[in-house]
C-alpha positions in Angstrom: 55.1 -41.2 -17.4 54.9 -40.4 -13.3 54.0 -37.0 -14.0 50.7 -37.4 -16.6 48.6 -38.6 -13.5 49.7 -35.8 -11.4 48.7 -33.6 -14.5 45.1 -34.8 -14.3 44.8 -34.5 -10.5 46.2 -31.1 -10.8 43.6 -30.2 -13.9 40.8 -32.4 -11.1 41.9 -29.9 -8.5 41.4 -26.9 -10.5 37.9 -28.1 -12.1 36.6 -28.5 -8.6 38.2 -25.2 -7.4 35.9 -23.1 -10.1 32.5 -25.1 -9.3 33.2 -24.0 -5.3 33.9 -20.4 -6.6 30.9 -20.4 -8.9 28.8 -22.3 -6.4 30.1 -19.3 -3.4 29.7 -16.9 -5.9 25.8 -17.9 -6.7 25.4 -17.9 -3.0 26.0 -14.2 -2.9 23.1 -13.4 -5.0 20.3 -13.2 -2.4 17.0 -11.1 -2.2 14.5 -12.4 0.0 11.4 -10.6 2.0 9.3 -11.7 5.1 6.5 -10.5 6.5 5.4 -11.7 10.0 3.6 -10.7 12.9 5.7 -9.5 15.9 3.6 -11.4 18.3 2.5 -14.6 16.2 -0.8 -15.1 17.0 -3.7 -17.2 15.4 -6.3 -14.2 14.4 -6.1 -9.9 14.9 -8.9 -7.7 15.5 -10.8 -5.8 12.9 -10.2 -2.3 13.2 -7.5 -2.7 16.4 -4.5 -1.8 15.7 -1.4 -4.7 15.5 2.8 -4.5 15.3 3.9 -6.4 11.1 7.2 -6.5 10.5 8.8 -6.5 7.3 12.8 -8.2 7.2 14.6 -8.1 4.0 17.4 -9.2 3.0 19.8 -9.0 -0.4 23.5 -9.3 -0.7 25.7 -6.4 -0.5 27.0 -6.3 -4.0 23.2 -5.3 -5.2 21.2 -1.8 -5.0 19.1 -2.7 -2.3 15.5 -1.2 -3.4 13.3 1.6 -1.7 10.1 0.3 0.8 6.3 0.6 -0.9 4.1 0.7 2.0 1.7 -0.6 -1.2 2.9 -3.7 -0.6 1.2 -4.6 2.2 -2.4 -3.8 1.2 -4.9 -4.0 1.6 -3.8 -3.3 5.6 -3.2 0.4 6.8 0.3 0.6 8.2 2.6 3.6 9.8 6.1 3.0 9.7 7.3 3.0 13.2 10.8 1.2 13.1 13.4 0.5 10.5 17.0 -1.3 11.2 19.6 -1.8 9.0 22.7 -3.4 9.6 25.1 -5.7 7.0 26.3 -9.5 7.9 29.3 -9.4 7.0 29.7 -13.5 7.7 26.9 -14.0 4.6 27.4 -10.9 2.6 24.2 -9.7 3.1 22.1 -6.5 4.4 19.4 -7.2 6.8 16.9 -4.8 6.8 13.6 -5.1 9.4 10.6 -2.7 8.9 8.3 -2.5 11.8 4.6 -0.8 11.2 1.5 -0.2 13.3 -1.5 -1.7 11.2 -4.8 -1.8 11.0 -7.2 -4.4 9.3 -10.7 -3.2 8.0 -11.7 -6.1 5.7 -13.3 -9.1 7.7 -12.1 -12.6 7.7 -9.1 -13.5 6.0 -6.8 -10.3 4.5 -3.7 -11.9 2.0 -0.3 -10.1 1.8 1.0 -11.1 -1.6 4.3 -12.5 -2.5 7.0 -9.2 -2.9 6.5 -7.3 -5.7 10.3 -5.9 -6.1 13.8 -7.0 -7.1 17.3 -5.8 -6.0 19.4 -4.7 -8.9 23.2 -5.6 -9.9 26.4 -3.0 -11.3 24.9 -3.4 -15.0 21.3 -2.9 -14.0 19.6 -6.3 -14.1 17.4 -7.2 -11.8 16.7 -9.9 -9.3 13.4 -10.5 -7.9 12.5 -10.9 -4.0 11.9 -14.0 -3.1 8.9 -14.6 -0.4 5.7 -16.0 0.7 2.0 -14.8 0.9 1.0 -14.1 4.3 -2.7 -14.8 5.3 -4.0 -13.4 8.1 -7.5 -14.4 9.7 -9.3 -11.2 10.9 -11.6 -11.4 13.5 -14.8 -9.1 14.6 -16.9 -8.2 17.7 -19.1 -7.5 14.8 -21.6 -9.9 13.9 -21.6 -10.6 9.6 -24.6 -10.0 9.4 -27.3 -8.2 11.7 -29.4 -10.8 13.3 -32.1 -7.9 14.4 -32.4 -6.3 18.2 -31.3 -9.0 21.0 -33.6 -10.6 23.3 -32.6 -9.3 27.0 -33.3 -10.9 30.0 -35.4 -11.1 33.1 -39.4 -9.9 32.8 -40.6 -7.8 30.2 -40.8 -4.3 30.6 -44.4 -3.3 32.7 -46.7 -1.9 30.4 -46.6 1.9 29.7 -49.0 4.3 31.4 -51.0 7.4 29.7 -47.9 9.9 29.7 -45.4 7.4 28.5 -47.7 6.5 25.9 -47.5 9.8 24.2 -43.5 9.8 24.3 -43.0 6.6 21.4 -45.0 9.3 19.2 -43.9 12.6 20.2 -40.4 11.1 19.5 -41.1 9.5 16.2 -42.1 13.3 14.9 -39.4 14.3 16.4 -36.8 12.1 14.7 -38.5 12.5 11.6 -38.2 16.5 11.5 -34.3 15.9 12.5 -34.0 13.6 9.7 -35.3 15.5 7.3 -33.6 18.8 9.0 -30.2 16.9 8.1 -31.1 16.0 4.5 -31.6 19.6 4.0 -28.4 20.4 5.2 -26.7 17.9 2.9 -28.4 18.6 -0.1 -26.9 22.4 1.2 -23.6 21.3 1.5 -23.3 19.3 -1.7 -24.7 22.0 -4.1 -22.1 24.5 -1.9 -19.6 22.0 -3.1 -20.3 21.6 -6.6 -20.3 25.2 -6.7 -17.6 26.4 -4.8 -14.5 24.7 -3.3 -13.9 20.6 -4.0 -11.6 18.3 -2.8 -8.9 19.5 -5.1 -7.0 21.5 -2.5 -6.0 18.9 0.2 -4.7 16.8 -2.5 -2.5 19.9 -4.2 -1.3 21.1 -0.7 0.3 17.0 -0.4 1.7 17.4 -3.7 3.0 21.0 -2.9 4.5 19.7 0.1 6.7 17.3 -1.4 10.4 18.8 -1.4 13.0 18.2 -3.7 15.9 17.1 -1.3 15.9 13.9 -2.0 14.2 13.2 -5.7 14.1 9.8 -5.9 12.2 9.5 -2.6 10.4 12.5 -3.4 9.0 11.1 -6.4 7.9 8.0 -4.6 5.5 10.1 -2.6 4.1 12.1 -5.4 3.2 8.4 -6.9 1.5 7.2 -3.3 -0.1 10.6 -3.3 -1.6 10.3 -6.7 -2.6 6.0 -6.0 -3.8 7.4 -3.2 -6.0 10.0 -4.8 -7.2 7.5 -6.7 -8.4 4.9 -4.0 -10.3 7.7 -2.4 -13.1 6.5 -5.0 -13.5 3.3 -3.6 -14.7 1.6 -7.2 -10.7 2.0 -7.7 -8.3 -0.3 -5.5 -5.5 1.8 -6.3 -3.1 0.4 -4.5 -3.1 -2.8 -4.8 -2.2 -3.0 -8.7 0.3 -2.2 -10.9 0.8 0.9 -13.0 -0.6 -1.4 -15.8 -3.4 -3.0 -14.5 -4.6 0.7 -13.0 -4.2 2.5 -16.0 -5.6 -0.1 -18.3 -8.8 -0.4 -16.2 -9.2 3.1 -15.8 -8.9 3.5 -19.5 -11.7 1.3 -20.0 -14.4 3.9 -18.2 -15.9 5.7 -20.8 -16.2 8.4 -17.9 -12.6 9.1 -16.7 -11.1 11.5 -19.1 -7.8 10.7 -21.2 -5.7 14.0 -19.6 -6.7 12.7 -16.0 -4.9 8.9 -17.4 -2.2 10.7 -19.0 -0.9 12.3 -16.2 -1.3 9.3 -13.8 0.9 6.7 -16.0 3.7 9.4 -16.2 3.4 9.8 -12.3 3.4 6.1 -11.8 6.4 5.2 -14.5 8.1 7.7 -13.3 8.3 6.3 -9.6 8.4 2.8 -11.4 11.3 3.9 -12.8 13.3 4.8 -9.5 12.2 2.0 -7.3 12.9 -1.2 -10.1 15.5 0.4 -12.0 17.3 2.5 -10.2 16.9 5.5 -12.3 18.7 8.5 -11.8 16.5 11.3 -11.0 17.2 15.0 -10.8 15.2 18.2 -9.1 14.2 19.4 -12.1 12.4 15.5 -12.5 10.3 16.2 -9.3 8.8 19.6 -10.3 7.7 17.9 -13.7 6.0 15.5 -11.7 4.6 17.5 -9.1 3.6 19.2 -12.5 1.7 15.7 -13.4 0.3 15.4 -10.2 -1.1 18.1 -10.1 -2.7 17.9 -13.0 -4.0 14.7 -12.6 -6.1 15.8 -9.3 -7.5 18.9 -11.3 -8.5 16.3 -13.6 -9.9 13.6 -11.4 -11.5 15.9 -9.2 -13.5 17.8 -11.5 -15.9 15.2 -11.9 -19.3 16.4 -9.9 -19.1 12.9 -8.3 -16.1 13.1 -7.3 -16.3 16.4 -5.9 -18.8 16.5 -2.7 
């Protein structure tokens, strides 16, 4: 009789045991992003360079997932800084990014939440966790231009004879300039519809893009391509998915089907390494490279496109 509540404490003991386990367990599975400021401050400058930095964190039995620069758009950043070390107290790898960027929309530019997940042993995947960061952007810049400024002191004395025939010998003579520049440019864009286009910058980046390391490799053939892209600014490239791009470009009656073709299998491709941790070989990045290329012949050959 003695021993049945012993039995039940032992079986209480046990029970409790396995919920701590489970609960330590759980706590393992972390993935977590922060953006910040390095200096907080309550506004940045339009066009003046500032220091983000990017901490991540996810615990050390997950694949801890390549950087996107694309995540921080629409700001333009350089990677200046990255750290890495493991906590071996929490399990976790601590990861800080540190970037140079520049703002060049006015008033208030939004980070969005982190678009990526670290992955476990049998491939699933756990999204970031992580907050929007808003950031109030502030210009020397009026919004809107309120016409020429009043100066001080006296008004300028009255011109005599000579000056007089300087406001008109200088309005013909910015006129001729004007129209000597149009010229020019009308020149230069028939030269380029004719002869060499923007093609060639864009195939020398995607020539340039070893195979060393593939799965990195084929990230940059994707930015490359987004980037190609955003260079027509109707076309926020790299702020959306490889859905929302392709679908939207689809829907122009003026973008040809090869030129979306090749995108998406650029785009999947790198989707491919950075959320599931797809094995990629050498022979992947020159059939990519392949699609890249491609795709900028095929973009680029529109005359709009072109000057």
């Amino acid at each position: 009789m003695s021993g049945a509540p012993n039995s039940r404490t032992t079986v209480r003991a046990m029970l409790v045991a396995l919920v701590a386990i489970a609960t330590v367990g759980a706590a393992r599975i972390e993935v977590s992003q922060h953006v910040r400021l390095e200096r907080p401050a309550d506004a940045i400058e339009f066009g003046k360079p500032f220091t983000l930095v990017v901490e991540r964190r996810w615990s050390t039995d997950l694949r801890g997932p390549p950087w996107d620069d694309a995540q921080l758009a629409p700001l333009f950043v350089t990677e200046t800084e990255r750290a890495e070390r493991v906590d071996a107290d929490d399990d976790v790898v601590l990861q800080t990014i540190r970037f140079d960027a520049i703002a060049f929309e006015r008033d208030v530019v939004r980070i969005g939440k982190p678009r990526w997940g670290a992955t476990t042993a049998d491939g699933a995947v756990i999204p970031a966790v992580g907050a929007e960061l808003e950031l109030r952007v502030t210009s020397a810049l009026p919004a809107d231009d309120a016409g020429v400024p009043e100066l001080p002191g006296e008004p300028f004395p009255e011109p005599n004879s000579v000056s007089r025939w300087l406001v008109p010998i200088g309005v013909v003579a910015a006129a001729l300039i004007a129209w000597l520049l149009r010229s020019a440019k009308r020149t230069r864009g028939t030269e380029a519809l004719a002869g060499p286009d923007r093609r060639e910058p864009w195939r020398s980046r995607i020539d340039g893009v070893d195979d060393a390391a593939p799965e990195r490799s084929i990230e940059r053939l994707a930015r490359i391509v987004r980037e190609a892209v955003a260079s027509d600014p109707r076309w926020p490239a790299l702020e959306r998915t490889t859905e929302e791009l392709t679908t939207a470009l689809a829907a122009d009656p003026a973008i040809e089907a090869r030129a979306i073709e090749s995108l998406r299998t650029v785009l999947e491709a790198a989707d491919g390494v950075k959320f599931a941790e797809r094995a990629v070989t050498r022979p992947d990045v020159v059939a990519i490279q392949a699609a890249s290329s491609a795709f900028v012949d095929a973009w680029f050959a529109a005359p709009e496109r072109r000057a």
